[in-house]
DRENDO-1510 file (C-alpha; in Angstrom, 1 decimal, always signed):
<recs>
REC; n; res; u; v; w
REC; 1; UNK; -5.2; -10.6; +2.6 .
REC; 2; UNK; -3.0; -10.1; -0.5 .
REC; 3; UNK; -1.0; -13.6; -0.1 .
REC; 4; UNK; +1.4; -12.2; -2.9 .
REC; 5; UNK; +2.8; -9.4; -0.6 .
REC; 6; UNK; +2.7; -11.7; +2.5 .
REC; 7; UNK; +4.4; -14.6; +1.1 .
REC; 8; UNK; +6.7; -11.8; +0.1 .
REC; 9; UNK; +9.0; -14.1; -3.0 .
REC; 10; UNK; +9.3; -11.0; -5.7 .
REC; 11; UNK; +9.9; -13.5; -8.4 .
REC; 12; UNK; +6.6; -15.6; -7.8 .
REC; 13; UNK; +4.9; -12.3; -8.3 .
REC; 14; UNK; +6.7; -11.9; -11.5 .
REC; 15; UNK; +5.8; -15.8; -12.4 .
REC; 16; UNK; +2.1; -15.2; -11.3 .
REC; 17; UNK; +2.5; -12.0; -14.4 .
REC; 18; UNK; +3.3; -14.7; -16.7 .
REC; 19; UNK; +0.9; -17.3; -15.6 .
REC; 20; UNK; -2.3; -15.3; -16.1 .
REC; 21; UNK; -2.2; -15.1; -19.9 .
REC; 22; UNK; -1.2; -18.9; -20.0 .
REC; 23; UNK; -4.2; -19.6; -17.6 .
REC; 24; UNK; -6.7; -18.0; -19.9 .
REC; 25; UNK; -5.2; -19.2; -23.2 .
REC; 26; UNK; -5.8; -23.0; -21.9 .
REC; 27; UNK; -9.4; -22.7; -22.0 .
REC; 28; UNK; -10.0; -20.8; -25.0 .
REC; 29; UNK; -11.1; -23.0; -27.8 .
REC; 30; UNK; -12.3; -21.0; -30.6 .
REC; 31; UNK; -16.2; -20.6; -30.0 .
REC; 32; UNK; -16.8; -17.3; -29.1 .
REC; 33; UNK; -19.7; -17.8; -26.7 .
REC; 34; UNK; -18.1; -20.9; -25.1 .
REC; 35; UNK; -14.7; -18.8; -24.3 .
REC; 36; UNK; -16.7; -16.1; -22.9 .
REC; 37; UNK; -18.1; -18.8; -20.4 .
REC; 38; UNK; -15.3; -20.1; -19.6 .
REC; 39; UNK; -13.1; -17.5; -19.1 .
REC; 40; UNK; -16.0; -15.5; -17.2 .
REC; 41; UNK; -14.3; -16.3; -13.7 .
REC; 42; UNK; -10.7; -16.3; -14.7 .
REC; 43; UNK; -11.6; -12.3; -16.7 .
REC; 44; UNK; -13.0; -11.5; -12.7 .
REC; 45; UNK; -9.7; -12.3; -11.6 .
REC; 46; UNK; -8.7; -14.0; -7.9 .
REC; 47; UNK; -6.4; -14.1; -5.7 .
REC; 48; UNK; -4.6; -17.2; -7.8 .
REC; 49; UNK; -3.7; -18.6; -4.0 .
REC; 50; UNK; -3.2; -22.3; -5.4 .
REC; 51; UNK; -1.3; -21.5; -8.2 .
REC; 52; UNK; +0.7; -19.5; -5.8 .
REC; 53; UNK; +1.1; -22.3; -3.5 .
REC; 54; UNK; +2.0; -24.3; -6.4 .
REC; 55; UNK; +4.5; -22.1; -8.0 .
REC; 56; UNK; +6.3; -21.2; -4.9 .
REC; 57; UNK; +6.5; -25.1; -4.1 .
REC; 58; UNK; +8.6; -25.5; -7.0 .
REC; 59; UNK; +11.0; -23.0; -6.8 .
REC; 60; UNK; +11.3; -21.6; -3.3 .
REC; 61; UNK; +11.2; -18.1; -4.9 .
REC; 62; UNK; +14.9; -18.7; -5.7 .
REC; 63; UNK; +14.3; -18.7; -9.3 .
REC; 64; UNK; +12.1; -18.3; -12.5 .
REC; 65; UNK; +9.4; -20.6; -12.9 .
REC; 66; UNK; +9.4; -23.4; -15.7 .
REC; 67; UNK; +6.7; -23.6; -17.7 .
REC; 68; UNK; +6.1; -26.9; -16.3 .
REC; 69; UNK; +6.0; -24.7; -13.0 .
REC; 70; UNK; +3.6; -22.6; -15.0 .
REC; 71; UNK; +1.4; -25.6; -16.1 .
REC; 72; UNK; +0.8; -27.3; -12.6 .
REC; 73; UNK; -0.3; -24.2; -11.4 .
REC; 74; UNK; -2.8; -23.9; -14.5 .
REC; 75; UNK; -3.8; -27.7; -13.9 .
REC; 76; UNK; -4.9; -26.9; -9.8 .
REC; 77; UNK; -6.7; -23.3; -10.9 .
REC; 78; UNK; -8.8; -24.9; -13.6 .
REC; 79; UNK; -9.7; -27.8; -11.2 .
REC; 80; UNK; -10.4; -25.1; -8.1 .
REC; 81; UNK; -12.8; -23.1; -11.5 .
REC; 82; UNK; -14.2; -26.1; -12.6 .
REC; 83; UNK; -15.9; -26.8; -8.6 .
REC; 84; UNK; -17.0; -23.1; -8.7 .
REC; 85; UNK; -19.2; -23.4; -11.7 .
REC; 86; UNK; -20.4; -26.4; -10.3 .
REC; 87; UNK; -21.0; -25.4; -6.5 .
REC; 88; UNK; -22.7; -22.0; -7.3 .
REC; 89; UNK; -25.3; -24.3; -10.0 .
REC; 90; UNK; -26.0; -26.7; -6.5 .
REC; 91; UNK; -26.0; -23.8; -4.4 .
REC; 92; UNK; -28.2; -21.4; -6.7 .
REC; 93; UNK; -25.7; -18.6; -6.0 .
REC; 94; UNK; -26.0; -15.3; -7.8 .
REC; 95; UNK; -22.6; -13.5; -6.8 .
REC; 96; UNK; -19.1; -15.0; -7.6 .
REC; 97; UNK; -15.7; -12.9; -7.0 .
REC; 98; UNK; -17.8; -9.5; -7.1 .
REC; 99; UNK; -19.4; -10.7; -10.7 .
REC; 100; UNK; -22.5; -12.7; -11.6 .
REC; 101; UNK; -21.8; -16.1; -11.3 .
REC; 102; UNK; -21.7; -18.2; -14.4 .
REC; 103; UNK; -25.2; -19.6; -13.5 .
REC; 104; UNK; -26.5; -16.5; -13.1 .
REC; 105; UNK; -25.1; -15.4; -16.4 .
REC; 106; UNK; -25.3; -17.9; -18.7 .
REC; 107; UNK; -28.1; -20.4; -16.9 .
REC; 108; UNK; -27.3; -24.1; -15.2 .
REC; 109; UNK; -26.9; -25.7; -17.8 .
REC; 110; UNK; -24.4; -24.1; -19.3 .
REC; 111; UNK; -22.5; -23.8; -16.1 .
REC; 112; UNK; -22.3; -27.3; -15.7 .
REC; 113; UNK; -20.9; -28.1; -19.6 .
REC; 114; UNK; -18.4; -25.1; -18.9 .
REC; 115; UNK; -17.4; -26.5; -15.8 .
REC; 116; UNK; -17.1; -30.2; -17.2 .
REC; 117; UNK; -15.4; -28.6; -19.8 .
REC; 118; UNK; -12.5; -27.0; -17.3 .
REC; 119; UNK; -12.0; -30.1; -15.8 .
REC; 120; UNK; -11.3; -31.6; -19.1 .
REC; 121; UNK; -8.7; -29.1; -19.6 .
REC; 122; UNK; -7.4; -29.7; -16.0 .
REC; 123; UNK; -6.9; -33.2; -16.4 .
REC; 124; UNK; -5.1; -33.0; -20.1 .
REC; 125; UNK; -2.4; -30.4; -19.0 .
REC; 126; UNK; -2.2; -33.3; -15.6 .
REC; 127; UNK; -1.8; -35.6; -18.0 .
REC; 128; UNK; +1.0; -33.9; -20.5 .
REC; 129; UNK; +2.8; -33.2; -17.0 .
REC; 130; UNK; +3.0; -37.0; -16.3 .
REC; 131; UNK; +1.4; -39.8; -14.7 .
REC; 132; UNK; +1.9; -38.6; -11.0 .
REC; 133; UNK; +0.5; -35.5; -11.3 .
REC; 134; UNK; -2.4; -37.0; -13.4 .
REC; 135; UNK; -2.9; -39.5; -10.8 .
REC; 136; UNK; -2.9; -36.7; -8.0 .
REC; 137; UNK; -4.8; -34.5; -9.9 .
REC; 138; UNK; -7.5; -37.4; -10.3 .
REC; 139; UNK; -7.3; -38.0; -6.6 .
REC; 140; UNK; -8.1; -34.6; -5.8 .
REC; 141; UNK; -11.2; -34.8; -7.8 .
REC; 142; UNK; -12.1; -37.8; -5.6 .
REC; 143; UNK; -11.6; -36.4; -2.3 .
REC; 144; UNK; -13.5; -32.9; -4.0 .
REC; 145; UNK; -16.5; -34.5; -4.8 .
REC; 146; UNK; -16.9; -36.7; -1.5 .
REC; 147; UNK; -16.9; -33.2; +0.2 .
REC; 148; UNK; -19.5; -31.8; -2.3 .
REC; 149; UNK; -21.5; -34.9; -1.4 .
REC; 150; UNK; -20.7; -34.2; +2.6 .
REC; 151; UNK; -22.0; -30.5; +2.3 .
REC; 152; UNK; -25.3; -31.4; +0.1 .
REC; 153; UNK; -26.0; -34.7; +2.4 .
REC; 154; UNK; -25.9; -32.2; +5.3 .
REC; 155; UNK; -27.7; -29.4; +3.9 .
REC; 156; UNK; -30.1; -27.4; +6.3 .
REC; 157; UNK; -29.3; -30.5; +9.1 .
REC; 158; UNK; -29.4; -29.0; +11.9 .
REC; 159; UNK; -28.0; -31.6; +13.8 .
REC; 160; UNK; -24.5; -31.8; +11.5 .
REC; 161; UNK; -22.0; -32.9; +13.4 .
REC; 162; UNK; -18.4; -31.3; +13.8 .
REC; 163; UNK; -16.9; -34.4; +12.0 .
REC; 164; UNK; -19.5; -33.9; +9.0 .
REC; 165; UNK; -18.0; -29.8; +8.7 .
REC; 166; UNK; -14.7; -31.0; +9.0 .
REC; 167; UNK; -15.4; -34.1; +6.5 .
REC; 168; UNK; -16.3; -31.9; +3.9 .
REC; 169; UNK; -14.3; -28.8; +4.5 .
REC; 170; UNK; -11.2; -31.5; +4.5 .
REC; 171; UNK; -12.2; -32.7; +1.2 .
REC; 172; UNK; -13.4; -29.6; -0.5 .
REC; 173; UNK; -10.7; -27.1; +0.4 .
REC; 174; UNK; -7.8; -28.6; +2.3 .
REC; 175; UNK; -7.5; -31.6; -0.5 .
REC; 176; UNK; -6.7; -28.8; -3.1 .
REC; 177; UNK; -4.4; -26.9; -1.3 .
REC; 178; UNK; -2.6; -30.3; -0.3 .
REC; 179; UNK; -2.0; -31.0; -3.9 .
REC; 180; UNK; -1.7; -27.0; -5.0 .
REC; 181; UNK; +1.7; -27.6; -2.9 .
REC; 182; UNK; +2.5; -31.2; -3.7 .
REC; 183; UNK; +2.5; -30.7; -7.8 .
REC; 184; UNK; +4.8; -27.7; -7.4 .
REC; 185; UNK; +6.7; -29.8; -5.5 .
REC; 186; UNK; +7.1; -32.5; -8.2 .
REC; 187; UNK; +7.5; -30.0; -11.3 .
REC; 188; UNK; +9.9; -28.4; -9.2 .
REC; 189; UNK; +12.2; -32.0; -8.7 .
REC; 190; UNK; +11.4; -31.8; -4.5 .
REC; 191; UNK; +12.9; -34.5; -2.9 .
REC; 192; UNK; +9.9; -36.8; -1.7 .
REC; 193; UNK; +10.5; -35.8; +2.2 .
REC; 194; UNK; +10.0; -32.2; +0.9 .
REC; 195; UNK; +7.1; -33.0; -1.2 .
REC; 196; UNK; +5.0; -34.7; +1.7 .
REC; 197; UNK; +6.2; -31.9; +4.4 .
REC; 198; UNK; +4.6; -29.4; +1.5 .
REC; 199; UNK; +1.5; -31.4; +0.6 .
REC; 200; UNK; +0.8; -31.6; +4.5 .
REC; 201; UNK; +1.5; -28.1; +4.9 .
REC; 202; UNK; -1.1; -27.6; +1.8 .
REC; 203; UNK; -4.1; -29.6; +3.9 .
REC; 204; UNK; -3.1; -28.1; +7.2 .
REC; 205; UNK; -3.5; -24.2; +5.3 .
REC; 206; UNK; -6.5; -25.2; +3.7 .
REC; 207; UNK; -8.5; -26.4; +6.9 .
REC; 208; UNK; -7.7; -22.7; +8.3 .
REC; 209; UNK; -8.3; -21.0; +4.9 .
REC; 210; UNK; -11.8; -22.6; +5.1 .
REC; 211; UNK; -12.2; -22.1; +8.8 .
REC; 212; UNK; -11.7; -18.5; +8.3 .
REC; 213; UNK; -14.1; -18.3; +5.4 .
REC; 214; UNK; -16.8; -19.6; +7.2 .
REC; 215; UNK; -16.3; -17.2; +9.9 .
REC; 216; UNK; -16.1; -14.2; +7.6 .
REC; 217; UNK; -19.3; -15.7; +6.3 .
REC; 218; UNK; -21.1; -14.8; +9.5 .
REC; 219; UNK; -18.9; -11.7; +11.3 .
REC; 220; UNK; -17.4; -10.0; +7.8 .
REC; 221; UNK; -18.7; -7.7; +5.5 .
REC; 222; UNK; -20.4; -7.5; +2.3 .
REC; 223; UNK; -17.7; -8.2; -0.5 .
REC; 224; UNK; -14.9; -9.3; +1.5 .
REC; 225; UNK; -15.1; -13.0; -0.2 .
REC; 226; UNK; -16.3; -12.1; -3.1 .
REC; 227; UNK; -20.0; -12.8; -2.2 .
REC; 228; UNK; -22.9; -11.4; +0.0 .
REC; 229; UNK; -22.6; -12.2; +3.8 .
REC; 230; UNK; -23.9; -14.8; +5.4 .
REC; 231; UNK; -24.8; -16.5; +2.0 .
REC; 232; UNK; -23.9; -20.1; +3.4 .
REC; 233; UNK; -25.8; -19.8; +6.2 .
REC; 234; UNK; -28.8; -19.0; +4.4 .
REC; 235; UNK; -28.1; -21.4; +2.0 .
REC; 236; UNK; -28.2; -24.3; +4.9 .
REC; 237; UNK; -24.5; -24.8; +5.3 .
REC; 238; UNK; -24.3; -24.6; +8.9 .
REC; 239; UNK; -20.3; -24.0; +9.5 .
REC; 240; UNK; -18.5; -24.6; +12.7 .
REC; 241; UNK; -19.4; -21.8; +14.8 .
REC; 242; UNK; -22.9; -22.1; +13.5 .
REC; 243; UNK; -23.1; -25.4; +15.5 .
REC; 244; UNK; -21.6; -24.1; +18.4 .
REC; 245; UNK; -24.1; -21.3; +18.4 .
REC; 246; UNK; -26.9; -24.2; +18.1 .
REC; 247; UNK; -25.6; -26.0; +21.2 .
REC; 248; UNK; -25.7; -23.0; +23.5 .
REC; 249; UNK; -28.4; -23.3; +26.2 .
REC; 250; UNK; -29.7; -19.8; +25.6 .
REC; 251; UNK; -29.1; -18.8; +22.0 .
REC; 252; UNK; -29.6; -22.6; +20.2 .
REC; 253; UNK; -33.2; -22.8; +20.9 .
REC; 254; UNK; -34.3; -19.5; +18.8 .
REC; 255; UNK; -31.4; -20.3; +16.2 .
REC; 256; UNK; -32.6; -24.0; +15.8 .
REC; 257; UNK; -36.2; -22.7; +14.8 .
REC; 258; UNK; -35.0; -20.3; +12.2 .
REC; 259; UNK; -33.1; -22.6; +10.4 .
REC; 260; UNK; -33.5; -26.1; +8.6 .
REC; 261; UNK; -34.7; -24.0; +5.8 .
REC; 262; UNK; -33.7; -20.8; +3.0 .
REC; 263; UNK; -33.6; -17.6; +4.8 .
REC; 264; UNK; -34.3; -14.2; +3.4 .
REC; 265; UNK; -32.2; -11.3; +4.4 .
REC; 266; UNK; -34.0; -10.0; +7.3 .
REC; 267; UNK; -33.7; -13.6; +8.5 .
REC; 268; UNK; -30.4; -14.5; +7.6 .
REC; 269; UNK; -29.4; -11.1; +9.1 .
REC; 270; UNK; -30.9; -12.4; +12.6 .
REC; 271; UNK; -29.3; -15.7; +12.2 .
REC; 272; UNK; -25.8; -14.2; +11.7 .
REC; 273; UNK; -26.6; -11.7; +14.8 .
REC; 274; UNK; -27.5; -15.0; +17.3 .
REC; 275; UNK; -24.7; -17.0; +16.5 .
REC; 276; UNK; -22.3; -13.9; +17.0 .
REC; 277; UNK; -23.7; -13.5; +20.4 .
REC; 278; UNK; -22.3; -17.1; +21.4 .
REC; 279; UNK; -19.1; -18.1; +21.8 .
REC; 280; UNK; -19.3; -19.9; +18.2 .
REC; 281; UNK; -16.8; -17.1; +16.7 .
REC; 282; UNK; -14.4; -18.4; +19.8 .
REC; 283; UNK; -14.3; -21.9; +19.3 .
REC; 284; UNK; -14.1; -21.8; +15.7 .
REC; 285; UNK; -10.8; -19.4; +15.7 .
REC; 286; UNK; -9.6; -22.0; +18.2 .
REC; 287; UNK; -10.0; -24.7; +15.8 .
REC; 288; UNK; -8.5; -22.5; +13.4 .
REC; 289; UNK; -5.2; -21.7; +15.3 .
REC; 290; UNK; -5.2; -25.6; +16.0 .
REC; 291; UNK; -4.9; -26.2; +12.4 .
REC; 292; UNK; -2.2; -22.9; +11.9 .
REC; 293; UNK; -0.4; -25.2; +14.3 .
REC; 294; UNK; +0.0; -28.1; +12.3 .
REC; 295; UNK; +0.6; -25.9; +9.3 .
REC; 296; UNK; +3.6; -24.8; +10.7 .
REC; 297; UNK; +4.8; -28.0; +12.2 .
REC; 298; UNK; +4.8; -29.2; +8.7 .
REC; 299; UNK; +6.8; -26.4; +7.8 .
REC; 300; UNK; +10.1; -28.0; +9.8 .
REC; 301; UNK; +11.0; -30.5; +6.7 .
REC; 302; UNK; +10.9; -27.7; +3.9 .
REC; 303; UNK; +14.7; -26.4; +4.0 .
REC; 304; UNK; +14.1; -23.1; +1.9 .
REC; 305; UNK; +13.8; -20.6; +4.5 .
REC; 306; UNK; +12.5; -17.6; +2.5 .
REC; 307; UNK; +9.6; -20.4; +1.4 .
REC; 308; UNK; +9.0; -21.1; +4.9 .
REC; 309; UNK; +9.4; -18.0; +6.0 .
REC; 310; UNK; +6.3; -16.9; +3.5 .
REC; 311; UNK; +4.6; -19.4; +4.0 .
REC; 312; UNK; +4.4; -19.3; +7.4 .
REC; 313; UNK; +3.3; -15.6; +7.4 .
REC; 314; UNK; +0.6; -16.7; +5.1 .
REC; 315; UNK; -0.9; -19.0; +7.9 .
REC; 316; UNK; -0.9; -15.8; +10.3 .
REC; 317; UNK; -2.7; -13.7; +7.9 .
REC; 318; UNK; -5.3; -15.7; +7.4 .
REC; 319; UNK; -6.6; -15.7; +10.8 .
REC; 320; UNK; -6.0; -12.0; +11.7 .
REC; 321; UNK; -8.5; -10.7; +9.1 .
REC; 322; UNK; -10.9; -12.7; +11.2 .
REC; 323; UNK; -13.0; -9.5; +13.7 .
REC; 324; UNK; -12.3; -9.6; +17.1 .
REC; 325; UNK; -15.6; -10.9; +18.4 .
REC; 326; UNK; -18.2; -8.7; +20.4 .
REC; 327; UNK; -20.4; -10.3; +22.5 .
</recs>
C-alpha cells in the first residue's frame, strides 16, 4: 500500500516533502555517533502513515500545513521510532524496514538510550505544542507500554486468549493511530466533535492495520513489512489467526506441539504452513472488516469530504493486500 497515493490529498504529499527534513533535524544533536543512531530508522525511510494521519487531520488536504501541523506529526513519528528501538531489543530482531535494526547495528544497549532518547524528543516538541497534546502524547505512552507488557506477559502462551491479542494490539497500534489523528486534529483548530470522530477513526484504522500485519506475518512474503516472514510467530507472538489455527480439531494438536518455544526456519516455515491450512486466515480478515466497519462509521462526523473520502479508501487498502487464502 502506498497510503500517500490512496488517501489521494496532493498537498499532504507536498507537506510530507517538507516534514522529512524537519523529522530528521529534531533528533540530531551534535554527536556524530549518537545521530547516526538515531537517525538509523528515520535514514531507512517508512511509509510516515501517522504523520500522514496526523497532517491530513489538520488540514483536510485543503491547505498547506503549519508548522505546528508539521510538529505533531514529528511528535507521533518519534514516539511510533522510539517503540521500535525498544520492541526489536525485547524481541531480539535483526531486520527493521529492509535494514539492520538498531540492536543489531549498534548492540541493546545502545538501542535502548537511543530509543529513550527519541522519546525525550517526542515529549519536548508535545510539550512546546501545549498541554493537550503533551497530555495526549503522555497517554499514549501509557496505553503503549501496557500493550508491550500484554505481548511479553503472553509470549509463547499458547493458551492467549483473543482478549489478550486484542488487549495488546489495542494499546500498541490502535492507541497511536488514535492520537496520530487526534493531535492533527487539535493543531489544526478541529472542533471537538471532529476531533473525537478522528481519534476514533484513528483506533478503529489501527486495529485493522495491525490485523492485517499479523496476517501478512503468516500468508505474505519475505519483505513486504519490512522484516522476514513469519518473524512473530517464531518469536512466540501467537496473532489472531494463530489461535484460531490452535483451536481447530485437526490442525491445533500438531501446531500446539511446535510452539511455546523459538522456532528455526524450517520450523517456523511448518508453523506458518498449518495455520494457513485452517480457517485462521478467515476469521481474522473477518475481524478485520469488523473493525473497517467501525472505521468508517466514525467517518460520518468528519465534514471534509476529500478527507473522508481518503481516508476511507485507506481502510479498503489495507485489507485487500491481504492473499486470498488457499486451503
Amino acid at each position: 500500500m502506498n497510503p500517500l497515493v490512496t488517501l489521494g490529498l496532493p498537498t499532504v504529499g507536498d507537506d510530507l516533502v517538507r516534514f522529512e527534513p524537519l523529522l530528521a533535524e529534531s533528533v540530531v544533536i551534535g554527536d556524530s555517533y549518537l545521530d547516526q543512531v538515531t537517525t538509523h530508522l528515520i535514514r531507512a525511510g517508512g511509509k510516515r502513515l501517522r504523520p500522514l494521519l496526523a497532517i491530513a487531520s489538520a488540514t483536510g488536504g485543503a491547505r498547506e500545513a503549519s508548522q505546528d501541523d508539521l510538529l505533531g506529526g514529528i511528535a507521533i513519528e518519534l514516539m511510533h521510532l522510539a517503540s521500535l528501538y525498544h520492541d526489536d531489543v525485547m524481541d531480539e530482531a535483526e531486520i527493521r524496514r529492509n535494514v539492520d535494526s538498531v540492536n543489531a547495528r549498534f548492540g541493546n544497549v545502545v538501542a535502548i538510550v537511543a530509543g529513550d532518547y527519541l522519546m525525550a524528543r517526542s515529549a519536548a516538541i508535545a510539550a512546546d505544542l501545549g498541554t493537550e497534546i503533551a497530555g495526549l502524547l503522555a497517554r499514549t505512552l501509557a496505553f503503549l507500554t501496557k500493550g508491550q507488557v500484554s505481548e511479553v506477559r503472553t509470549a509463547y502462551d499458547v493458551t492467549r486468549s483473543a482478549g489478550d491479542y486484542m488487549e495488546a494490539i489495542g494499546g500498541k497500534t490502535a492507541t497511536l493511530m488514535a492520537s496520530s489523528c487526534r493531535v492533527g486534529a487539535l493543531t489544526g483548530g478541529r472542533p471537538a466533535g471532529v476531533a473525537d470522530a478522528l481519534g476514533a477513526f484513528g483506533h478503529a484504522f489501527g486495529m485493522v492495520f495491525q490485523i492485517r500485519d499479523d496476517l501478512l506475518d503468516l500468508v505474505g512474503v519475505d519483505g513486504q513489512l519490512g522484516k522476514p516472514s513469519g518473524q512473530d510467530l517464531g518469536e512466540g507472538i501467537y496473532t489472531l489467526p494463530v489461535l484460531a489455527a490452535l483451536a481447530d480439531d485437526t490442525v491445533g494438536p500438531e501446531l500446539r506441539a511446535m510452539l511455546g518455544k523459538p522456532l528455526d526456519e524450517p520450523e517456523r516455515e511448518k508453523a506458518r504452513a498449518l495455520v494457513a491450512s485452517t480457517a485462521g486466515v478467515e476469521r481474522a480478515l473477518v475481524e478485520g472488516e469488523r473493525w473497517a466497519a467501525v472505521a468508517r462509521t466514525a467517518l460520518d462526523g468528519i465534514p471534509d469530504a476529500p478527507l473522508r473520502d481518503g481516508l476511507d479508501a485507506l481502510v479498503t487498502s489495507l485489507l485487500a493486500e491481504v492473499p486470498a487464502p488457499h486451503r
